[in-house]
C-alpha positions as CSV (number, residue, x, y, z in Angstrom):
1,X,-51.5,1.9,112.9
2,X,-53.8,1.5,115.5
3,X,-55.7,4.3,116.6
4,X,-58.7,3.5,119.0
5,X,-59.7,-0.4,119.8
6,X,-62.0,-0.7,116.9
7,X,-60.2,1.9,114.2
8,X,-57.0,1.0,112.7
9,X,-55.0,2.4,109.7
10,X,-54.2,0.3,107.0
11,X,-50.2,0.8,106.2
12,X,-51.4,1.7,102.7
13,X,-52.6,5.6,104.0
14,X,-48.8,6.4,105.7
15,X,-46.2,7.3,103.3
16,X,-42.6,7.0,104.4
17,X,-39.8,9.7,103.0
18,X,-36.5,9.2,103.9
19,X,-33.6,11.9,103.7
20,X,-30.1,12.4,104.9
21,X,-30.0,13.0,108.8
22,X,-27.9,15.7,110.3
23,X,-25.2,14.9,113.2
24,X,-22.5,12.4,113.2
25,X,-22.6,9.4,111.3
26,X,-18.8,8.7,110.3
27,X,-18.3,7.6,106.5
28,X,-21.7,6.7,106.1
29,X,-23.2,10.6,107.1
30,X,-23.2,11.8,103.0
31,X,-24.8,8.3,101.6
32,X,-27.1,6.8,104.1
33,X,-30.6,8.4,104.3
34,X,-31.6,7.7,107.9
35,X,-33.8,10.4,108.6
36,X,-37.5,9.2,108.4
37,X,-40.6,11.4,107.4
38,X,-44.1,9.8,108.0
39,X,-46.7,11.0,106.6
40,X,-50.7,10.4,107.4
41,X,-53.1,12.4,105.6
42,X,-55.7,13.0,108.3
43,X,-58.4,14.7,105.9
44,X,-58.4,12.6,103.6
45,X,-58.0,9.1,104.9
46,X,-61.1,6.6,104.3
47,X,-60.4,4.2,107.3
48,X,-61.5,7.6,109.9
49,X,-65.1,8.1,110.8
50,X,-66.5,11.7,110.6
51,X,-67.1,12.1,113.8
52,X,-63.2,10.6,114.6
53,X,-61.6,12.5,111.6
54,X,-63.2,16.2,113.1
55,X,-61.4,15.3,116.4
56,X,-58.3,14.8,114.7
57,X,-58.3,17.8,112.7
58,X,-59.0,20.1,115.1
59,X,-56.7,18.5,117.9
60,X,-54.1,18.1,115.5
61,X,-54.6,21.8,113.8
62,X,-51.4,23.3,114.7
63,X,-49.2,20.1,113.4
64,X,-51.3,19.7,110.2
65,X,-50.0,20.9,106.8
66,X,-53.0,20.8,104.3
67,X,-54.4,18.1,106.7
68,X,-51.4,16.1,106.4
69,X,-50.0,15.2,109.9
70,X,-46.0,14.8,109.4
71,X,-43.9,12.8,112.3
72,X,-39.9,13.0,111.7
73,X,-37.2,11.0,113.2
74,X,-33.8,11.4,112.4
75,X,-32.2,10.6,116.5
76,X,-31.2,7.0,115.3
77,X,-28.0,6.4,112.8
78,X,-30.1,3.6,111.2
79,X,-33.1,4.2,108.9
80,X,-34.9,1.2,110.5
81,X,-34.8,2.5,113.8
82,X,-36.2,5.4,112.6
83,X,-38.9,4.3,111.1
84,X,-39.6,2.5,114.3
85,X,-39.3,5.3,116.1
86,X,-41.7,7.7,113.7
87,X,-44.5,4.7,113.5
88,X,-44.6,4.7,117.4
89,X,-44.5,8.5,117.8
90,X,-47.2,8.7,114.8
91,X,-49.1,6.1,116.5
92,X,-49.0,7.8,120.1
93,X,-49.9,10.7,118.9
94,X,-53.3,10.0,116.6
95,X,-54.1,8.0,119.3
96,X,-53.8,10.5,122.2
97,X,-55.8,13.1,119.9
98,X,-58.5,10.5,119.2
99,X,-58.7,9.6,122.6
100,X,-62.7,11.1,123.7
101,X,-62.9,14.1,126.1
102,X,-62.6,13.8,129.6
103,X,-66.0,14.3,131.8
104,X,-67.2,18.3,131.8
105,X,-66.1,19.9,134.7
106,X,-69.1,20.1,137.6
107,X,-68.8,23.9,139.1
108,X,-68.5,23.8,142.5
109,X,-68.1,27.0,145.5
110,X,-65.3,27.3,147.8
111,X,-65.6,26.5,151.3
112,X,-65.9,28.9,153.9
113,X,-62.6,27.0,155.7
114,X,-60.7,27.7,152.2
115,X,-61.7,31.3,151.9
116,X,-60.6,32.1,155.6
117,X,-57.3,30.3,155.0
118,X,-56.6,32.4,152.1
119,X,-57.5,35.7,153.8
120,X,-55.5,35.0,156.7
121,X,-52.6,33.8,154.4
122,X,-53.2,37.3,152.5
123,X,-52.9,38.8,156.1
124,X,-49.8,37.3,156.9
125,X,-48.1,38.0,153.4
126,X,-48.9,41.2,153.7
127,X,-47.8,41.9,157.5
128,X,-44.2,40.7,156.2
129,X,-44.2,42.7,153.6
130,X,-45.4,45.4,155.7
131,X,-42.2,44.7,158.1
132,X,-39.6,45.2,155.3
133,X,-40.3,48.9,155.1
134,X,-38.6,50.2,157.9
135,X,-36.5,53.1,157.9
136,X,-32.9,51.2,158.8
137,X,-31.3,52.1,155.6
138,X,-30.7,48.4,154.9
139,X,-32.4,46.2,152.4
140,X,-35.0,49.1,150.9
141,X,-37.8,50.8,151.6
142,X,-36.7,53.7,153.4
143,X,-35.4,57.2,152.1
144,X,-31.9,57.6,151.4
């Protein structure tokens, strides 16, 4: 599994656990064990540098279990399209939390034009609110 150009996971550190997928599935649905667990233990694997294997962890923090990243795929009726589908998921997702962070933000002061054209949009919000209130009886506002 490939995670950035020059780290890649050996297929030795995912384990695969299969069960029975829910849904249809015919004659097949009580014996065939289609659904497809992957499982990539994030703090523990050897082919992640520190620096990469922080990232992960703390990117990753609310799907980790005991710094175990799990990816389940039961959508397919077939087990092998399942584990396709988990290994690309898995794979998308390492790689979009390994992925470095984006330039800081450079703090910058609104215009003058920008503050004027949200005052006077202000103004005008509040003159049609300001017009709702009359006392016709109809559509609220006035005393009953």
């Amino acid at each position: 599994m490939r995670v950035t150009a020059s780290v890649i996971v050996p297929g030795g550190e995912l384990t695969e656990r299969f069960s029975r997928s829910s849904g249809p599935g015919g004659q097949g649905v009580n014996t065939a064990d289609s659904r497809v667990e992957l499982l990539f233990d994030v703090a523990g694997s050897p082919s992640l540098t520190p620096v990469l294997r922080e990232r992960l962890l703390e990117r990753l923090a609310a799907r980790l279990v005991d710094g175990v990243l799990v990816v389940t795929a039961s959508e397919h009726r077939n087990q092998l399209a399942n584990r396709r589908s988990a290994h690309l998921r898995m794979s998308a997702l390492v790689e979009a939390a390994a992925a470095p962070p984006g330039p800081r933000r450079r703090a910058t002061r609104a215009t003058r034009g920008s503050k004027e054209r949200r005052l006077t949009a202000k103004k005008q919000r509040g003159a049609v609110k300001k017009g709702r209130q009359g006392g016709s009886g109809r559509g609220g506002g006035g005393d009953w």
